[in-house]
N, C-alpha and C positions, 0 to 999 in steps of 0.2 A: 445716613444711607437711605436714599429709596428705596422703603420695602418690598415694593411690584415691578415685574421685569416678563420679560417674553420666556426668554432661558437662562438657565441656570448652571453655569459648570462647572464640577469641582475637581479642582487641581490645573495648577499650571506649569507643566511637562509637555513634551513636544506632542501627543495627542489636545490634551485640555486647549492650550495655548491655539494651538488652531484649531480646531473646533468652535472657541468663542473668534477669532479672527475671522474665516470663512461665514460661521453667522450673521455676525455685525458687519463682515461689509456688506451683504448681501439686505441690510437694512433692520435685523432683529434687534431688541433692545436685549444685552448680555450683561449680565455678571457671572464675574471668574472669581473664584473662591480659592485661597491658595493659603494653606497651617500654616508654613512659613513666613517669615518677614522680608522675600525677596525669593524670584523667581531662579532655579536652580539649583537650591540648597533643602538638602544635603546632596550631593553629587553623588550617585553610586557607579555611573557608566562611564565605561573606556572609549567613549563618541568617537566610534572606528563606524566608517559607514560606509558605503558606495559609491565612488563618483557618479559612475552613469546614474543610478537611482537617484541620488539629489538633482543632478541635472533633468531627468525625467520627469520629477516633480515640481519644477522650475523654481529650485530652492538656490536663491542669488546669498552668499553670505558674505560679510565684511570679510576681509583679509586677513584679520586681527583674531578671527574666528577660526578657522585652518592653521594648526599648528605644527603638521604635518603631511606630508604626501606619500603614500607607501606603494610600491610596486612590487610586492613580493611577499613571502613568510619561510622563515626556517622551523624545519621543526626538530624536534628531537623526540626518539623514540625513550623505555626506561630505562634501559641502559647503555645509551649516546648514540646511538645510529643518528646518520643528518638527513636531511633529504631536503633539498634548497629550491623552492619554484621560486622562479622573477619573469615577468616581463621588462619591457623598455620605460614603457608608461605607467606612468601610476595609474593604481590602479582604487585603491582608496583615500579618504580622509581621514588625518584623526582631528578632531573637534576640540576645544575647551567646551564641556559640557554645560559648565554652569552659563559662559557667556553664550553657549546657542541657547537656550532655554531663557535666558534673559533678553536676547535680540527676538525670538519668536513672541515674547509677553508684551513686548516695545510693539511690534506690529499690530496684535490682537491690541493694545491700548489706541493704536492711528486708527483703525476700524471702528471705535466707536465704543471697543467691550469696558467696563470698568469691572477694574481689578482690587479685589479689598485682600489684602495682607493680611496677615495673624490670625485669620477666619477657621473655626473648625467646623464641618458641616456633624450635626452630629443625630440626624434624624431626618426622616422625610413621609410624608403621608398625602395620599390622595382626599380632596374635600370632596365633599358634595356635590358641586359642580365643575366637578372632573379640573379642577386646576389646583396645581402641584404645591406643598407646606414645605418648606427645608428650613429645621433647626440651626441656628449656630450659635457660637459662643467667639465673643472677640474678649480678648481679656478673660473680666470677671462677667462681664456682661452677655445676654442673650437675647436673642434676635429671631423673630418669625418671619421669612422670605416666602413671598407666592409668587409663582411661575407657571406658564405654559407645561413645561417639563424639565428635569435635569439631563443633563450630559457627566455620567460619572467616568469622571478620569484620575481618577486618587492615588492608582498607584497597583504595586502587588497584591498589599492587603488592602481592599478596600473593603469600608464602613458600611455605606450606604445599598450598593445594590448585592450587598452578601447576603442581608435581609431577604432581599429577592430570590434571591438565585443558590443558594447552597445544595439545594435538591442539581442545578441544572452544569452542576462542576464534572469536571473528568476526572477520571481517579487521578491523581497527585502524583507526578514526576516532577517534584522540584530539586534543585542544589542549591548549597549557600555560600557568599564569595565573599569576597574581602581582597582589597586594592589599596593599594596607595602610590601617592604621586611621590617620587624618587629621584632628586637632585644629583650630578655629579656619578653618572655611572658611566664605566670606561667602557671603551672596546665597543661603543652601540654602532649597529648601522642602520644609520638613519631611516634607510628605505626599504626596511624589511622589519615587518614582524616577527617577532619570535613566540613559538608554541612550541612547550614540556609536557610530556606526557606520564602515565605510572603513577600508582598508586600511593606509591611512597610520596608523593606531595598533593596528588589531585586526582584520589578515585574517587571512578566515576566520570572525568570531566579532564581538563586540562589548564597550565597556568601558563600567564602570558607577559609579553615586553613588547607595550609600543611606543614607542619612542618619540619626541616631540623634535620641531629640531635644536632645541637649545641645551640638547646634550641630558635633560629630564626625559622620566621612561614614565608609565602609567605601569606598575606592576602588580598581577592579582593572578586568583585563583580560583574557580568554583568547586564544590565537593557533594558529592551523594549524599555522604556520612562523615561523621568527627567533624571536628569543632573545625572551621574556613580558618581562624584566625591562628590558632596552632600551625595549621600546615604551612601559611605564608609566613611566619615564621621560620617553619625547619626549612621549607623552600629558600629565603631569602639567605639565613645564615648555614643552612648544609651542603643546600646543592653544591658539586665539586666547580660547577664553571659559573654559577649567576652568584657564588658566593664570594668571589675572587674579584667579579667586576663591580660589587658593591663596598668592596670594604671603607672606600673615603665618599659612601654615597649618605645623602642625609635624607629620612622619610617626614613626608607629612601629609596629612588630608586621608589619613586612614580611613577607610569604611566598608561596612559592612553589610550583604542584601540576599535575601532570597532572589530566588528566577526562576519561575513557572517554564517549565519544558512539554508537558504536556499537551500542549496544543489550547485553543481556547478554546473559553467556556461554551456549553453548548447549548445557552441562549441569551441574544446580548442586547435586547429591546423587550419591557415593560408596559404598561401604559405609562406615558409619564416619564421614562426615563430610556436614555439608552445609552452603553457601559462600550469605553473605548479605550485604548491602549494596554496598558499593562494589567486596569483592573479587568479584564476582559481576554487576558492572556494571550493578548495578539503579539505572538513573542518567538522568533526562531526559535523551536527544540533545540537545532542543533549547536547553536553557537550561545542565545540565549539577548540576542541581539534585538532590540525593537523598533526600535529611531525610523527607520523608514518604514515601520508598517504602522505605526501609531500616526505619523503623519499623513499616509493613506487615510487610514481608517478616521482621523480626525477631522479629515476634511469631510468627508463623508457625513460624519455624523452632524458637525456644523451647517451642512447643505440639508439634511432632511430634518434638522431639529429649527430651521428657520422656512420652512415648507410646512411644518407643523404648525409651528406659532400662527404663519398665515395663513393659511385657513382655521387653525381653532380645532385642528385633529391631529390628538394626542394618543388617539388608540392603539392599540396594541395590534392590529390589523393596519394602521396607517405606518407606522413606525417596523414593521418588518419589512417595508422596502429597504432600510439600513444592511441590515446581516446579508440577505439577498447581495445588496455591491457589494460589501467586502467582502465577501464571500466569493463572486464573480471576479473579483482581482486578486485574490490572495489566496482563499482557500483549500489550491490544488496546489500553492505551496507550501503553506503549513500541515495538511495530512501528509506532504514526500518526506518533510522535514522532522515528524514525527515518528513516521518509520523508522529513518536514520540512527535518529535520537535513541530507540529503542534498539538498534543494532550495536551502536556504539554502547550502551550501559549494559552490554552484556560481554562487551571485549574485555580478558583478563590480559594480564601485561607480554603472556609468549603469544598470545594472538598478534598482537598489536607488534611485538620482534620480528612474526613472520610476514606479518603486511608490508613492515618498512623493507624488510630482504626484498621480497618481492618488487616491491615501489620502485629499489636500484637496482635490477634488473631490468624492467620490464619499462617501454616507452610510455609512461600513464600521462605523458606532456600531450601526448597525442589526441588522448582520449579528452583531457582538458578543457584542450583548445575548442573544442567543440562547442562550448558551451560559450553565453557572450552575457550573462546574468547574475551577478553575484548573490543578492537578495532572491530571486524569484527561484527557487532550487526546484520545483516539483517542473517547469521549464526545462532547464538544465538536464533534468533526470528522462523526461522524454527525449531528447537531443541526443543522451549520452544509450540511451536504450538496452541492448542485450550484450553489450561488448564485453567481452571475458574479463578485461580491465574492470571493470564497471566497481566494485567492491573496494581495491584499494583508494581509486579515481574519486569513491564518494567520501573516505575516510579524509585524503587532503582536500577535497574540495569541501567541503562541509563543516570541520573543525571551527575555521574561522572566515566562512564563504569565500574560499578562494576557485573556484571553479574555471578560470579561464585562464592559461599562463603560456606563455609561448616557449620560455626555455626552462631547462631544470638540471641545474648543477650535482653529482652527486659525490660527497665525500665522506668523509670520514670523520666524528668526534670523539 
């Protein structure tokens, strides 16, 4: 391995992944740094995303990549209220997560990045003349890399810029979830998610079924408090109607993650380094979703961490033009998003009974429509403005960003 490089990025997740892409085309010399022995593993995410948003960010993917198309979500209230939004069109994807993760490593590798496997970065210091030390460990072996600066993209917990930054975190709204991929489940419609609500499987939060089409579900949970993995559990074998459609279903690829709700951290460039995707809590509050803001934010940091390298300024003055854009694209949606998040973690289960009455009642299809943005919600929330709807309207649009729906069936479970 070449020990000297422009930049440095650690983790290859849909931030990392592009971040070194976006650099190296743009001519930096990149290394991507990635623990695992292949890009996408462990899998934690239910790679439900946005059409319009991928298409927005002129994300072309294989066909083999898209294993779903959804145009809708059921949800259910704690004790079985339905309330059915669809449009005609779909309206989101669901992804195989490990192979977009693995198709984005494939590009950032055509770019020019080199990618070293089994790498743990496990340290970083600024020298003398301002160019950047990162630790690692391949094997049993260890390795000194000097860079321009790193791009930390690790994850949830990340290593490297916690050192930085623990003073510059937000008070802590996290949940922890637990999913798995679920073969052979009856009764699925394809083109609809499904979202549970109530404590009795998912306070705090809510648990979900999306469906791929080969008749497999992605089923999971996030939680406030108690143990994720218990609940999808009593969820899987108690629920009266998800226990009945699993009984000849067979599980596997369990796993288990925290998810930063709290909005991000609130400072995300160093000298030397600057922190993007999940280590950096660029993360929907309300759904808990990241995939299109990491790749936002990814690009971003790959465009100024190769603006850096070329001119030779790493400073903490140069590198605040980073937070500055994502900031200016994202961050009047992640403050609306954060409200939400806090509105919702204070709903006890007769609130949440009175919302849904209300919801089949009242035309909230209406108020929906207004809105043409699924990711971009603090959008959305200006659009949607002082309308007396405005409160249940944010609870179904917000859950699992469904914010625009033309029709809405209401029945009975």
């Amino acid at each position: 391995m070449n020990l000297d490089t422009d930049i440095i990025v650690v983790g290859c997740g849909a931030s990392g992944a592009t971040a070194a892409e976006t650099a190296a085309s743009l001519g930096s010399r990149v290394f991507l740094l990635e623990d695992h022995d292949r890009a996408g593993v462990p899998s934690h995410c239910s790679g439900h995303v946005g059409i319009n948003s991928m298409r927005r960010l002129g994300i072309s993917l294989p066909e083999q990549i898209v294993k779903n198309q959804i145009r809708g979500a059921i949800f259910r209230s704690p004790s079985g209220q339905v309330l059915e939004l669809e449009r005609q069109a779909p309206i989101t994807w669901v992804l195989d997560r490990r192979a977009f993760d693995e198709h984005l490593a494939n590009e950032a590798q055509k770019a020019g990045a080199q990618i070293q496997f089994s790498t743990r970065a496990t340290s970083i210091q600024t020298r003398d003349d301002d160019r950047v030390q990162v630790r690692v460990s391949i094997g049993a072996k260890s390795h000194t890399l000097n860079c321009q600066l790193v791009v930390d993209c690790e994850g949830a917990s990340p290593a490297l810029s916690r050192i930085r930054s623990t003073s510059e975190r937000r008070r802590p709204m996290w949940v922890n979830s637990a999913q798995m991929h679920v073969d052979h489940v009856e009764d699925l419609d394809h083109d609809m998610v499904e979202v549970y609500l109530g404590s009795a499987y998912a306070p705090g939060f809510f648990a979900w079924i999306i469906p791929w089409r080969d008749g497999s579900a992605k089923i999971g949970l996030a939680a406030r408090e108690g143990n994720p993995r218990l609940f999808l559990e009593r969820f899987m074998l108690k629920h009266p109607i998800v226990s009945r459609r699993l009984k000849n279903a067979q599980m596997r690829n369990a796993s288990y993650h925290p998810i930063p709700l709290g909005g991000p951290i609130l400072r995300t460039y160093y000298p030397g380094m600057l922190i993007a995707g999940d280590s950096a809590q660029q993360v929907k509050p309300t759904t808990g979703g990241g995939i299109v803001f990491s790749l936002i934010c990814g690009k971003i940091a790959g465009e100024i961490a190769h603006e850096a390298s070329r001119t030779g300024d790493a400073s903490e003055s140069f590198l605040s033009e980073y937070e500055r854009r994502w900031k200016s694209e994202i961050g009047r949606d992640l403050n609306a998003m954060r409200r939400i998040r806090r509105m919702l973690f204070r709903l006890p289960d007769n609130r949440l009974e009175k919302m849904f009455s209300i919801a089949r009642t009242l035309d909230v299809t209406t108020v929906l429509s207004k809105a043409d943005d699924i990711d971009m919600q603090g959008r959305t929330l200006a659009k949607l403005g002082l309308d007396p709807r405005l409160t249940i309207s944010l609870l179904c649009s917000s859950i699992l960003s469904f914010p625009f729906v033309v029709e809405s069936r209401k029945t009975k479970g």
